[in-house]
C-alpha positions in Angstrom: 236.2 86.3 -57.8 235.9 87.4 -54.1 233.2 90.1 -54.7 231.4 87.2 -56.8 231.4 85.3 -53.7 231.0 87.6 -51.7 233.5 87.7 -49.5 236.7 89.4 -48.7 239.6 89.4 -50.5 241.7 87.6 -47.3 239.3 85.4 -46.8 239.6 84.3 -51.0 243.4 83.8 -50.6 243.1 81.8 -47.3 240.5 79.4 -48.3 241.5 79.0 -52.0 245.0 80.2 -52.8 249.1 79.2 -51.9 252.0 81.7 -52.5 254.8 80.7 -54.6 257.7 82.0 -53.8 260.5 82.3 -56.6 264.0 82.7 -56.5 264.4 86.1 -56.6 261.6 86.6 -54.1 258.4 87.1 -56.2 255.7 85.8 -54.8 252.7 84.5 -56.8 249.1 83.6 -56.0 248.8 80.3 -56.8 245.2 77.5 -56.3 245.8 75.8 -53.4 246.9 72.5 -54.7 244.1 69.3 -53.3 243.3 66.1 -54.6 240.1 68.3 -55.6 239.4 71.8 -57.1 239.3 74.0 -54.3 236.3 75.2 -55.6 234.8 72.2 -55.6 232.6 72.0 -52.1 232.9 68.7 -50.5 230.0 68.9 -48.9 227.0 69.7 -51.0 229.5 68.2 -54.4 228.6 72.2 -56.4 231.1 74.4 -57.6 231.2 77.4 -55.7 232.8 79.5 -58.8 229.8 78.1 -61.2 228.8 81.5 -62.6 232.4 83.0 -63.4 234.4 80.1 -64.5 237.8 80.4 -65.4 238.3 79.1 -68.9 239.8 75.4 -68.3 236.9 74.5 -66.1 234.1 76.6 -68.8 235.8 74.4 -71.9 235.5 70.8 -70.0 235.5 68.3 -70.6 237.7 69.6 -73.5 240.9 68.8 -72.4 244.6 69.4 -74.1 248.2 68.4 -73.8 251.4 70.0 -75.7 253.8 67.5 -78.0 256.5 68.4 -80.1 255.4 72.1 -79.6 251.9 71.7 -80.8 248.3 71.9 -78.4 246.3 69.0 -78.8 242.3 68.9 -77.6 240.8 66.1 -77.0 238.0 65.2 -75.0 238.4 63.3 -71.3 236.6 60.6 -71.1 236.3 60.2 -67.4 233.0 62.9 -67.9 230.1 61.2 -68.1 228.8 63.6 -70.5 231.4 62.8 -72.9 229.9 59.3 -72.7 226.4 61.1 -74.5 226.5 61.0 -78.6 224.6 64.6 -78.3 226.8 65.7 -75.8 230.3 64.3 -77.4 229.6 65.6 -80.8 229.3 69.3 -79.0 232.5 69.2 -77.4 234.0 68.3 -80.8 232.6 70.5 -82.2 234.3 73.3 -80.0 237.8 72.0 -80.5 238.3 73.9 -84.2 237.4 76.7 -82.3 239.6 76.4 -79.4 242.6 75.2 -81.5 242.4 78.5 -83.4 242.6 80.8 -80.1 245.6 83.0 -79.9 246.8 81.9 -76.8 251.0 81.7 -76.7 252.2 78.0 -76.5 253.7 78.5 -73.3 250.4 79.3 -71.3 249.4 75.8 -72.5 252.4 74.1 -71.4 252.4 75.7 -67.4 249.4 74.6 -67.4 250.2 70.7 -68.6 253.3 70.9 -65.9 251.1 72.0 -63.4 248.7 69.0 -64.0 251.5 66.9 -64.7 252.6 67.5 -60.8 251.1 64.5 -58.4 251.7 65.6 -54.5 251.3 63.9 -51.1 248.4 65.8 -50.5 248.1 64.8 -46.8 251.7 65.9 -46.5 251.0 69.4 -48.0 247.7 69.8 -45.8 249.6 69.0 -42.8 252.3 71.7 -43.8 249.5 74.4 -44.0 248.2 73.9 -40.5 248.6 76.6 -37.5 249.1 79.0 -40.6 246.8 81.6 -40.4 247.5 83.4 -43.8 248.1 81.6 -47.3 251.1 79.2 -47.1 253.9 80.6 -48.5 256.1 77.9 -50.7 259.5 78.0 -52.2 259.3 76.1 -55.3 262.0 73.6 -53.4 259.7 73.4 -50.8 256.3 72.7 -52.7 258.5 70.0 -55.0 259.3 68.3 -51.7 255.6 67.1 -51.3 255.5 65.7 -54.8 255.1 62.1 -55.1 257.0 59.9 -57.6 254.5 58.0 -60.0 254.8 54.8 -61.5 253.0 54.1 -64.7 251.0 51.1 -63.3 250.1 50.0 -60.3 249.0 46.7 -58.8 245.9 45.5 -57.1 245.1 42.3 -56.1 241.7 41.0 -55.0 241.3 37.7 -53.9 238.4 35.7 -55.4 238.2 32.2 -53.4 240.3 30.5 -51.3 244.2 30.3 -52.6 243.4 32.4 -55.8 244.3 35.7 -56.3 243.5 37.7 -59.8 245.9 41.0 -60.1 244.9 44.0 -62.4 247.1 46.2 -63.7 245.7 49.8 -63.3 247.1 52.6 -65.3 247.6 55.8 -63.4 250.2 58.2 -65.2 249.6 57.8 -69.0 247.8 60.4 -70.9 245.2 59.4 -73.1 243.4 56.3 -71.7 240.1 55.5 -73.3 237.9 54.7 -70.4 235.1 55.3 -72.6 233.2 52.1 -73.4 230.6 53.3 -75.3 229.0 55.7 -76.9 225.2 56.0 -76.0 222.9 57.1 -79.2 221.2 60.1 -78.3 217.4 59.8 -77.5 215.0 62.1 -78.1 
C-alpha cells in the first residue's frame, strides 16, 4: 500500500498504523484506531487508498455481523447510496455472492470485535503524541481507552420557554433502520 502511495514504508506505519503488542511479545500492525478511517483525508473528504481497497471498504455498504456462529450481510443504511432503488438492489444482489466466500468464521468475527470496540479517541490521540514511531499498545493498554456504551442516550432541546422535548437516540444496537425511504430509480 506504501508503494501505491508512494511513499515509504515508515512513513505508511507512522501515519496509518498502531502496534499491538501480545502477551507473549508479538507485535502486530494494526490501523490506527480514529473516530474516522485513517484513510479517509479530512481535509479534501477522499480516500487516499481509493484504487487498492482492502475488501471491507470495496464491498460497502455491504455490511455483516456474526450470530449463533453464522455471517449475516446486510446493507447499512447510513450510505446514502443504499437509500437509491438502482443502487440498493445492486448491493443485494452481491450478498449471495459474498455469503458463499470461503472465508473461515473467525476472520469475520475479529473483524465484528474490532468494530464492536468504541474508544476515547481524544484520550488514545493524546497517548500517541511525542512518539515518533507507531505507538506501541499492550492489549491492556489499548482496552484502557475504551469507552463504556450505553444503549441510548439522551438529548434534550428546549423548544419555548419551560418546555423541554427529550429524544432518545440509539447508539450501540446493530441493525437500526435509518432508512426512510426508498427513492424509485429515474432514468
Amino acid at each position: 500500500m506504501a508503494k501505491k502511495m508512494g511513499i515509504s514504508v515508515s512513513e505508511f506505519e507512522l501515519k496509518y498504523l498502531d502496534i499491538l503488542k501480545t502477551d507473549d511479545g508479538t507485535l502486530i500492525h494494526v490501523l490506527k484506531l480514529g473516530e474516522l478511517c485513517p484513510f479517509l483525508n479530512k481535509e479534501t473528504e477522499a480516500c487516499e487508498c481509493r484504487d487498492f481497497k482492502p475488501i471491507i471498504c470495496k464491498i460497502y455498504p455491504v455490511v455483516f455481523t456474526v450470530e449463533a456462529g453464522k455471517v449475516n450481510f446486510t446493507i447499512d443504511n447510513w450510505c446514502q447510496l443504499s437509500r437509491k432503488k438502482i443502487c440498493r438492489n445492486y448491493f443485494e444482489s452481491a450478498i449471495p455472492l459474498l455469503s458463499r466466500l470461503p472465508i473461515p468464521i473467525e476472520w469475520f468475527r475479529h473483524v465484528v470485535s474490532y468494530d464492536d470496540l468504541y474508544f476515547n479517541y481524544d484520550k488514545l490521540k493524546e497517548s500517541r503524541k511525542g512518539k515518533n514511531k507507531c505507538a506501541v499498545f499492550t492489549l491492556k493498554e489499548l482496552l484502557s481507552f475504551q469507552r463504556k456504551v450505553a444503549p441510548y442516550e439522551l438529548e434534550a432541546y428546549r423548544t419555548e420557554a419551560n418546555k423541554v422535548e427529550i429524544y432518545k437516540i440509539e447508539t450501540a444496537s446493530p441493525g437500526i433502520d435509518f432508512c426512510q425511504e426508498i427513492e424509485e430509480p429515474t432514468f
